[in-house]
C-alpha positions as CSV (number, residue, x, y, z in Angstrom):
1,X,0.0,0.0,0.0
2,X,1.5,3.3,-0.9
3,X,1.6,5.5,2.2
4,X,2.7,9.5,2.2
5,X,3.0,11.9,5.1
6,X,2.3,15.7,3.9
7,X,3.8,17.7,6.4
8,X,1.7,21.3,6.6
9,X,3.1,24.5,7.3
10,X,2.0,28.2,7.2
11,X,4.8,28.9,4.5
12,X,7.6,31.4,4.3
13,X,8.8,33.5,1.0
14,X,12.2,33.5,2.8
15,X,14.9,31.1,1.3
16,X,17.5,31.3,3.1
17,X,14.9,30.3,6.8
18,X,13.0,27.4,4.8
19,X,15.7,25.9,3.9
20,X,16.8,25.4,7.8
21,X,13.2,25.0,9.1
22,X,10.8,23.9,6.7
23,X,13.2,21.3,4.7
24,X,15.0,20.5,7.7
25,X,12.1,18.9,8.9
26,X,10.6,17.3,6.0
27,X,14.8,15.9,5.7
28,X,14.2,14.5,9.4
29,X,10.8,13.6,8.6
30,X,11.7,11.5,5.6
31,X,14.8,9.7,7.2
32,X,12.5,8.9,10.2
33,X,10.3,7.5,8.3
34,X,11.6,5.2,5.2
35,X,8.2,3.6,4.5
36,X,6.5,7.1,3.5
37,X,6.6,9.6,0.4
38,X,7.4,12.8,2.2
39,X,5.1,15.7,0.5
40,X,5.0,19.7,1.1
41,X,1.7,22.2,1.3
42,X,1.8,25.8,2.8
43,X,-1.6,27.1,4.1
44,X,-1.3,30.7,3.0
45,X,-2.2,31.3,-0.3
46,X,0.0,34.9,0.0
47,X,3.2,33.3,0.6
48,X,2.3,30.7,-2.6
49,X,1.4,33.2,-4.6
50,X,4.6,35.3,-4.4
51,X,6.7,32.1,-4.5
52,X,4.8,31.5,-7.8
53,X,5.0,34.9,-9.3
54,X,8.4,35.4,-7.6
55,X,10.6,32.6,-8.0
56,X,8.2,30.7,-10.5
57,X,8.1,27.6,-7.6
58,X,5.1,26.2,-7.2
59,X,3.9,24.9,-3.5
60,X,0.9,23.2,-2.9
61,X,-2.4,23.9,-0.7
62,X,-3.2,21.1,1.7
63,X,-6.4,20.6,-0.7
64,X,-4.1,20.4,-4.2
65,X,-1.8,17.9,-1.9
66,X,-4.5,15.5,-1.2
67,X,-5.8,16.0,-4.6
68,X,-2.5,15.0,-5.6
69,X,-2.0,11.9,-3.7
70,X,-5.4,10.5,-4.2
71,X,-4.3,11.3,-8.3
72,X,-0.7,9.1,-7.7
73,X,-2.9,5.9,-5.5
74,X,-2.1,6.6,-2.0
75,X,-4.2,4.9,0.4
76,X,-3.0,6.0,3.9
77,X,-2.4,9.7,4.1
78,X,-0.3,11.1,7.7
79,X,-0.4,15.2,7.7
80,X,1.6,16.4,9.8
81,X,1.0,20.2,10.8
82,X,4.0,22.2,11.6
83,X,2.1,24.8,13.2
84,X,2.8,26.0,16.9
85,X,-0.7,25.7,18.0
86,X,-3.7,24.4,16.9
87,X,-5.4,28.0,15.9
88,X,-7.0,29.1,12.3
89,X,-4.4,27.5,9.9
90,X,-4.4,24.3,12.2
91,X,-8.3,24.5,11.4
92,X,-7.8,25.4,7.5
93,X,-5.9,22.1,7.5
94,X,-8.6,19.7,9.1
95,X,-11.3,21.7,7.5
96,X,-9.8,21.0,3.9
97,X,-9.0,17.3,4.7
98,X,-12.7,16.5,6.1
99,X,-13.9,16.0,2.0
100,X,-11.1,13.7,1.5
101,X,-11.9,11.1,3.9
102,X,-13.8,9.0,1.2
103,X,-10.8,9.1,-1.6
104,X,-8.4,7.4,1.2
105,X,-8.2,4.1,3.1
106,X,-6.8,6.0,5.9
107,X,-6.0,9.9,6.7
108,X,-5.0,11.2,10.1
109,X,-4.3,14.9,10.9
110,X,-1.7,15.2,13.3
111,X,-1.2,17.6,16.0
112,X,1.0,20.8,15.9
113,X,3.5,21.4,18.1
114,X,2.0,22.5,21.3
115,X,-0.9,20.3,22.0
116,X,-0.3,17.6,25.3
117,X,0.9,18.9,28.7
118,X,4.1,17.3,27.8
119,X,4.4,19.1,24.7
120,X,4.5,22.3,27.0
121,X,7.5,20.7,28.6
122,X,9.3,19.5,25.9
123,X,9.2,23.2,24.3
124,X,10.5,24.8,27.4
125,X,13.6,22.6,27.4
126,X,14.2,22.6,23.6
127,X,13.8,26.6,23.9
128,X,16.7,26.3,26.7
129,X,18.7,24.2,24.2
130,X,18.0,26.9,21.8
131,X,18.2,29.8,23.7
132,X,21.6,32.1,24.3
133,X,23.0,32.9,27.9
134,X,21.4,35.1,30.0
135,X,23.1,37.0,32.1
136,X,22.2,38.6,35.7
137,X,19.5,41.4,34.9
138,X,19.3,40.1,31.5
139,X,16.2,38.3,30.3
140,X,15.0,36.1,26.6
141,X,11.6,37.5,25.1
142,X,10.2,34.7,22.9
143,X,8.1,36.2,19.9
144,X,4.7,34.1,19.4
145,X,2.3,35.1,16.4
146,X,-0.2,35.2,18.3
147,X,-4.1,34.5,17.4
148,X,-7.4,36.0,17.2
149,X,-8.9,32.3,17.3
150,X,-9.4,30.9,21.3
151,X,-6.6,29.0,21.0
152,X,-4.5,31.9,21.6
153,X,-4.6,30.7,25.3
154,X,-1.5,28.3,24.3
155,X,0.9,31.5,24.3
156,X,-0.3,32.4,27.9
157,X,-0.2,29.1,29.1
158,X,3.4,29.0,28.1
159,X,4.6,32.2,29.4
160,X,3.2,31.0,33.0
161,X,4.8,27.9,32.8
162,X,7.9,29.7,32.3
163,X,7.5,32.6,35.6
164,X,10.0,30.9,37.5
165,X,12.7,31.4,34.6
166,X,14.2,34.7,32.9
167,X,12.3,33.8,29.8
168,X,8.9,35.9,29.0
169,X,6.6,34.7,26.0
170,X,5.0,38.0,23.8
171,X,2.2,37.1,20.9
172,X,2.6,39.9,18.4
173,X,-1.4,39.4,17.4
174,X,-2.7,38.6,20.9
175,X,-1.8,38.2,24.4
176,X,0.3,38.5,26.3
177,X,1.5,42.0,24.3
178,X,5.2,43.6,24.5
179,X,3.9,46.4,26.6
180,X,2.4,43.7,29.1
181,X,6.2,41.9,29.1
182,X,8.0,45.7,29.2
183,X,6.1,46.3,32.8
184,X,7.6,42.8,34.1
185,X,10.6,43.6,32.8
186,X,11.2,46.6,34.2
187,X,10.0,45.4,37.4
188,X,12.2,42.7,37.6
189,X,15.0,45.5,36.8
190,X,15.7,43.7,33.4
191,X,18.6,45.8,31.6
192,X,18.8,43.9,28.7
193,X,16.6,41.5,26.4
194,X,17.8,39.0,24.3
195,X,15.1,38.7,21.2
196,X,13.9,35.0,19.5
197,X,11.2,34.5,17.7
198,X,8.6,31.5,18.8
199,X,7.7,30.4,15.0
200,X,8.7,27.8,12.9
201,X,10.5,30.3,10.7
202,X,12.6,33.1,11.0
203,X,10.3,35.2,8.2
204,X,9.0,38.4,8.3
205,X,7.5,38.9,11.7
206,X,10.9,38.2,13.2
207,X,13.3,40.3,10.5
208,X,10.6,43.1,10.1
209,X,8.4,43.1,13.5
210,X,11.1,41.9,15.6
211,X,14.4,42.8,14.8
212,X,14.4,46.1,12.8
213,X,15.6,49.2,13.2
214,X,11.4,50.6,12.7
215,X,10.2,53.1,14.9
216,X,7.3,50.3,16.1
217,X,9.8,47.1,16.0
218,X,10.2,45.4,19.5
219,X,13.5,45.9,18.9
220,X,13.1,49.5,18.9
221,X,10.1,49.8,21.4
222,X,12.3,48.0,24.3
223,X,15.1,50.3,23.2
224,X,12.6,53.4,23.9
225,X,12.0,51.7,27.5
226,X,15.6,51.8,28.2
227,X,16.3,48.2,27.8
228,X,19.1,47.2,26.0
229,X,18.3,44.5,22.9
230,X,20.3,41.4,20.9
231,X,18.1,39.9,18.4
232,X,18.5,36.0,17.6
233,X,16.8,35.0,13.9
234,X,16.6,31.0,14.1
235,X,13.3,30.0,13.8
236,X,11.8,27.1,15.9
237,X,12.0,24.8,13.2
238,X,16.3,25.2,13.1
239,X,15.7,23.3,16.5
240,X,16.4,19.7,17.0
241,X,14.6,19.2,19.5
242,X,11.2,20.5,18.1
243,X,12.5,18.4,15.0
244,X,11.7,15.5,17.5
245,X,8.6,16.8,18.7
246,X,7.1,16.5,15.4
247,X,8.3,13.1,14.8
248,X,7.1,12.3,18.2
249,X,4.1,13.2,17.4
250,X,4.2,11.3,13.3
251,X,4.7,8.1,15.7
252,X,1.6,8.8,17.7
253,X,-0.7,9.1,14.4
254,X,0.8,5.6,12.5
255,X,0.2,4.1,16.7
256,X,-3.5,5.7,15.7
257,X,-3.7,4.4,12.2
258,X,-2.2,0.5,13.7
259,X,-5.4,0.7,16.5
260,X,-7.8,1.5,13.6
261,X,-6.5,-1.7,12.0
């Protein structure tokens, strides 16, 4: 039976950062996994778009994937999202695959990456893998995109498992906001913040939102509090450690797929 995983990620236009996040995983993904066709799908139409009028590379949607596969005679379909939490693009993915269920003998959505209490744990010591040193009166601000969708909750649920370290969790779209984190800060008599985005890619939030020299970039904001900055651009996805959290959970969906029979 021919089996493919189609791993499922927002996207980026940014070669240089898909290339160490994106296809790093799919690379980990495929040598994890022997037995499965590895395939790629972004869910924003923006970033495919411009890649397509850009760079004339065509990426597809989770729907032209599946499309795809049933077209090439796949029978058992893993996707595996590579999206933090399980917001609006999570949904765009299980919405599209819900009217493919007929065309396949099996297809599972997996989870993204923070889902399970442990999944919370395990992304608290891979961002101390990941993270630089912090010195005394120095703390790391971790940029999360944030959601308008309920599960926006996952970003604050992080940031309080993380009150006993030096380590404060910012959405850029939802709470908890910078101003929110620049009051603890400057309670806590932080001098300096060390800046890392909390996304799968180092893209344009964290080069543009994060890291720039704009008059409304966190860099520049925390400057304007009197904190001193150092930005880090690797994206989550750079990270070995969330490498194996996605795996991890691959393993739980073909355990899920076995039970079925």
């Amino acid at each position: 039976m021919k089996k493919a995983i189609l791993v499922v990620s927002f996207g980026t236009s940014y070669p240089e950062t898909r290339e160490k996040t994106i296809e790093a995983c799919e690379k980990k993904v495929a040598q994890e996994f022997p037995d499965y066709n590895v395939f790629r799908a972004f869910t924003s139409n923006k970033i495919i778009k411009k890649l397509k009028t850009r760079d004339n590379m065509h990426i597809n949607t989770p729907s032209q994937a599946l499309n795809q596969l049933k077209e090439l005679g796949y029978k058992e379909v893993i996707i595996q999202s590579l999206h933090i939490i399980s917001g609006g693009e999570f949904e765009k993915i299980t919405a599209q695959v819900e009217k493919f269920k007929p065309d396949f003998d099996s297809i599972i959505v997996s989870q993204p990456l923070l889902d399970s209490m442990e999944d919370y744990e395990k992304a608290i010591e891979a961002i101390r893998h990941q993270m630089p040193p912090i010195k005394e009166q120095e703390a790391l601000i971790l940029m999360g995109h944030g959601s308008k969708h309920h599960a926006f909750s996952a970003y604050a649920c992080l940031d309080h498992m993380l009150l006993n370290e030096p380590i404060y969790l910012c959405a850029v779209e939802s709470y908890p906001g910078l101003d929110q984190v620049i009051e603890r800060l400057q309670q806590a008599n932080i001098k300096k913040a060390h800046l890392m985005p909390f996304m799968l890619v180092a893209g344009d939030h964290a080069t543009n939102d994060m890291a720039s020299d704009d008059e409304d970039s966190w860099k520049s904001t925390l400057e304007q509090a009197g904190i001193q900055t150092e930005c880090h651009l690797q994206g989550l996805g750079e990270n070995p450690l969330i490498q194996a959290q996605f795996i991890d959970h691959i393993h739980t969906a073909i355990e899920r797929v076995k039970a079925r029979g």
